[in-house]
N, C-alpha and C positions, 0 to 999 in steps of 0.2 A: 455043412448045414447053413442056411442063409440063418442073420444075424437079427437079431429081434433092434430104430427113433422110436425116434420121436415115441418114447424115448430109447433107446436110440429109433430112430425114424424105423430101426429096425424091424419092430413087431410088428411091422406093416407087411408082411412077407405072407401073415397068415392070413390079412384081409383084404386082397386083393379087390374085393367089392367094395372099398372103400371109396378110390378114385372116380373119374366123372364120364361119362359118356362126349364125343364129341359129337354135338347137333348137325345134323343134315345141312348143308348150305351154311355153316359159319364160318366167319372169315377171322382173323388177326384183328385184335382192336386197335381202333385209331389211335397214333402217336399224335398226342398233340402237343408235345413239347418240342421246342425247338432243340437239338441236338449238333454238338462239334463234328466235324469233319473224323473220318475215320483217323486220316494221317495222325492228327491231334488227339484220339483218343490211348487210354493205358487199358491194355488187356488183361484180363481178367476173367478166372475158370472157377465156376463155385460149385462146390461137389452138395451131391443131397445123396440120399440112399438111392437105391435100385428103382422102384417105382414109385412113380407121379403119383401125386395125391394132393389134394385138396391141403394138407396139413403142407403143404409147401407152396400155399399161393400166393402169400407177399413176393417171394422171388421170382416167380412168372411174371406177376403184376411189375415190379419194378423191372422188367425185361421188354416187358409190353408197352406200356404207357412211359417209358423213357425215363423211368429215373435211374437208371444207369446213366444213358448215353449223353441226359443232361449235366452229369456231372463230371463230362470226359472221359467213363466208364465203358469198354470197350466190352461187355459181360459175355462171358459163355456161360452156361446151365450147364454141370454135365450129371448123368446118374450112373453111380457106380456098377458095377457089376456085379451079378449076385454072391461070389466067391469072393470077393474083396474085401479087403480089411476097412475099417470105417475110417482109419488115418492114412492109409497106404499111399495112396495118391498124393495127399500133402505133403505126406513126410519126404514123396519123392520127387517132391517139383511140379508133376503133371494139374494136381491141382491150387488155386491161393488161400480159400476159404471155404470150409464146411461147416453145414449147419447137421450138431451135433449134441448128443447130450452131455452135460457139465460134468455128471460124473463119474463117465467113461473117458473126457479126457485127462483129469486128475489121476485118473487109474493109467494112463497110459503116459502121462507125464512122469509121474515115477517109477516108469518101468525105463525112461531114460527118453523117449519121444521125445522132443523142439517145440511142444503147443505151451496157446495163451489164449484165451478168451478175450476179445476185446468188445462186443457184443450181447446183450441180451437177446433171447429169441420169444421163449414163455417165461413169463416172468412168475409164475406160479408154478408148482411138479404135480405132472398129471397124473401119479403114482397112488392107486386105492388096493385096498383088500375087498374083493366081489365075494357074496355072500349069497346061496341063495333066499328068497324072502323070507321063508320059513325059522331060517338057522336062529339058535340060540344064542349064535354069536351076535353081540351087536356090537360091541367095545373090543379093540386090539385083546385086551391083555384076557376075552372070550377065547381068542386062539388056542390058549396053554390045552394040549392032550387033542390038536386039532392035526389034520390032514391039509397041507397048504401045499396046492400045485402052482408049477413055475418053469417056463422056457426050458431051464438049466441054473447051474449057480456060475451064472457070470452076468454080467452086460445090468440096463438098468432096473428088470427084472428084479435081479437077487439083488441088489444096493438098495429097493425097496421093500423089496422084504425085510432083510435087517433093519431099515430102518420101522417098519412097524411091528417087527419083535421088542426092539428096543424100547420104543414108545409105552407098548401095551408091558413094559416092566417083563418079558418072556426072553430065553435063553434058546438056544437050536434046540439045547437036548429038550426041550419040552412041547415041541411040535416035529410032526412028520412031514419034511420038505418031499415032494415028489414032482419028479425031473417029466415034466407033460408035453416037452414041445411048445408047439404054437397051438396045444390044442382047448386051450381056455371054455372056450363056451363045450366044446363035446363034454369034457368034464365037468362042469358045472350042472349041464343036462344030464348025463349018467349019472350021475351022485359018488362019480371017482374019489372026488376029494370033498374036503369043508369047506372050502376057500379056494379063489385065486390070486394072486397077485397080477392086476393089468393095470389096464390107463385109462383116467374116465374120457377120452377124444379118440378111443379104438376101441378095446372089448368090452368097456359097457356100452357103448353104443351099439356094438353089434349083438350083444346079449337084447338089450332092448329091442333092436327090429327085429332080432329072432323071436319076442313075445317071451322069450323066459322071466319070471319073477325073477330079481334078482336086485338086491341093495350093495351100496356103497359106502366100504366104512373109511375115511379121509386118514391119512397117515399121523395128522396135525398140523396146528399152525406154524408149530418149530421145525418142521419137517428139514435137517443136513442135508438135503442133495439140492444140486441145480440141476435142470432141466436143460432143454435143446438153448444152446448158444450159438456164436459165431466163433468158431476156432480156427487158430492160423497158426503159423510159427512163428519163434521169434525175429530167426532168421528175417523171413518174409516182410512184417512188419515193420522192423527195423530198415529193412533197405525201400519201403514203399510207405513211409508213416501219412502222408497225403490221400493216397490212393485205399487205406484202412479203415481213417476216417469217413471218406466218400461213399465207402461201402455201404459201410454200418448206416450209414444216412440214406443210403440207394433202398436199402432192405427194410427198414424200420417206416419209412414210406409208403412204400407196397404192406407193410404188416397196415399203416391207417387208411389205405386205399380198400384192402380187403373187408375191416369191421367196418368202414363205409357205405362199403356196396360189395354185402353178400352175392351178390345174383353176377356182377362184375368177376368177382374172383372165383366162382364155380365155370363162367365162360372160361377163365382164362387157364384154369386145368384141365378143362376137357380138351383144348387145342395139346395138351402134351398127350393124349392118352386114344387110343385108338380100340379099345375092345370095351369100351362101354355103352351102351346100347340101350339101355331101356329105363319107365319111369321109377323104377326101385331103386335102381344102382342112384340115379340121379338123388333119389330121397333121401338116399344114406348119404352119401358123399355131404349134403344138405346139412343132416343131426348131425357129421361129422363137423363140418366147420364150426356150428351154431356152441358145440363142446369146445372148441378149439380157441374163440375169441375169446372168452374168459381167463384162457392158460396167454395170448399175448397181452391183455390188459392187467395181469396178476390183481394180489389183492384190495391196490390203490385205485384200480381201473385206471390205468395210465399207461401206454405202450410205449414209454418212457426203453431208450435203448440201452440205460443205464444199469448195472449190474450191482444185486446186493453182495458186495465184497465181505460184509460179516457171514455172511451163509456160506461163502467158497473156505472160508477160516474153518467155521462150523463144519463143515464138509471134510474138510481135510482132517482135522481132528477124529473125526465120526469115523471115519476110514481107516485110519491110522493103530486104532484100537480092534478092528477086525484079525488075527490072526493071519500071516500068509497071503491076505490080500496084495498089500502095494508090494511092487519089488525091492523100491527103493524108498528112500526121506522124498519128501516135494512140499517143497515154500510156497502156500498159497498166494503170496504176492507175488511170485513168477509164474502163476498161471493163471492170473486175470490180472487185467485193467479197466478205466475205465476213460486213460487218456483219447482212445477217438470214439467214444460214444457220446461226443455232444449234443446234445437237443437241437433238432432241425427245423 
């Protein structure tokens, strides 16, 4: 079953109408930086999930407009395959850096995985309880004696659930999880469930161009989980701490390239994406970003690459206490830093 990003880029599987059309007659945008010699660049493979979309346009843009290549940055894109694990590639060499959510790597750090975060990606978590407009729910702890659909209980799905069970003061046994798939909005229109658990930069957006009434109730401002980072291994980083830092500065770039020039960074997705075509998909992909800029500016409005290392603490804790989740112990301070996310 494909894997639900962002968060994880996963739940992008179900909305394929997300991504951009490429336009008739467009070309590669102009590099206008000047760039080193191939010989002299370090190569470099950054994994995203399976399909292109807009919610991955700083890394286009810094592919595009040269801020890789400007800083001796030899960059491959690559996009996983649909069967593919969200670490598999790193863990195996094939790729250096994947933009991933914070706290599926913490979950897979303690099952024994090589990851660290060195990276901020969203610096806010795009994690809501969707509601339709009517519901009586308006407050988390509205859920007790509710019907709450969800992917499955893994991935960042169910790690936002719990945490807006926890929030709204509510226990499992007092709500009815039901395992939906990626089918968010059918459910919300049928009146399957009371609630879903999505992302306000994927299924309310797509709930809203589908015209359904439908509200958002926020997790909190304490919200324990991190959102999409920059994951690597230790391994990796340790033997390339130069080429880490560059990154994180290559990508963080392309994040203020893209809240710069919206219309820039929907060109520069539509060149990865071959089956979009018309002026709707483009509209969406549009609300899509416009939700998405708030999640890299976080609450500071700052797209600062800088990671809050109290919330991976908070994180790890919040997890810790879930039953059977993690497999193992995992030291928040071996799985983030924020030694190469200098301010660029």
């Amino acid at each position: 079953m494909p894997r639900p990003i962002l968060p994880r880029f996963s739940a992008l599987v179900a909305c394929a109408a997300l991504v951009l059309t490429a336009c008739s007659g467009q070309t590669q945008p102009a590099q206008t930086h000047s760039a080193p010699s191939a010989s002299s660049s370090q190569p470099l493979v950054l994994g995203l999930t399976y399909i292109p979309n807009i919610q991955f346009a700083p890394a286009y843009l810094a592919k595009d407009d040269a801020f890789f290549s400007e800083r001796g940055i030899d960059a491959r894109i690559r996009h996983h395959g649909a069967d593919e694990g969200l670490f598999t590639a790193l863990i195996s060499g094939e790729e250096d850096v994947v933009i991933a959510s914070g706290d599926e790597a913490l979950v897979a750090a303690a099952s024994g995985m090589d990851l660290v975060s060195i990276g901020s990606y969203y610096r806010s978590y795009p994690g809501v309880v969707i509601v339709p407009d009517d519901s009586s729910v308006t407050e988390l702890s509205d859920l007790k004696g509710k019907k709450i659909g969800i992917p499955g209980e893994y991935g960042s799905n169910w790690y936002a659930t719990l945490a807006a069970l926890a929030e709204g003061g509510l226990s499992l046994d007092e709500v009815t999880i039901v395992s939906i798939g990626y089918t968010q909005q059918a459910a919300i229109a049928a009146k399957e469930v009371d609630a879903v658990v999505g992302f306000t930069n994927n299924d309310l957006v797509q709930m809203e161009r589908a015209q359904l009434k439908v509200r958002a109730i926020p997790l909190g401002t304490q919200t324990p989980l991190v959102a999409a980072s920059l994951i690597t291994t230790r391994s990796w980083v340790n033997a390339h701490p130069e080429l880490a830092q560059k990154t994180v500065a290559a990508i963080h770039a392309g994040i203020d390239a893209a809240i710069a020039d919206p219309h820039h960074a929907l060109d520069a997705t539509a060149l990865r994406d071959d089956t979009l075509s018309d002026q709707k998909t483009l509209e969406t992909a549009q609300a899509v970003l416009e939700a998405t800029i708030p999640l890299w500016k976080g609450q500071s409005g700052d797209a600062s690459p800088l990671q809050d290392i109290d919330t991976w603490v908070a994180m790890a804790s919040f997890l810790e206490k879930i039953p059977g989740l993690l497999q193992g112990p995992v030291d928040p301070a071996a799985v983030v830093t924020n030694d190469y996310a200098e301010l660029h």
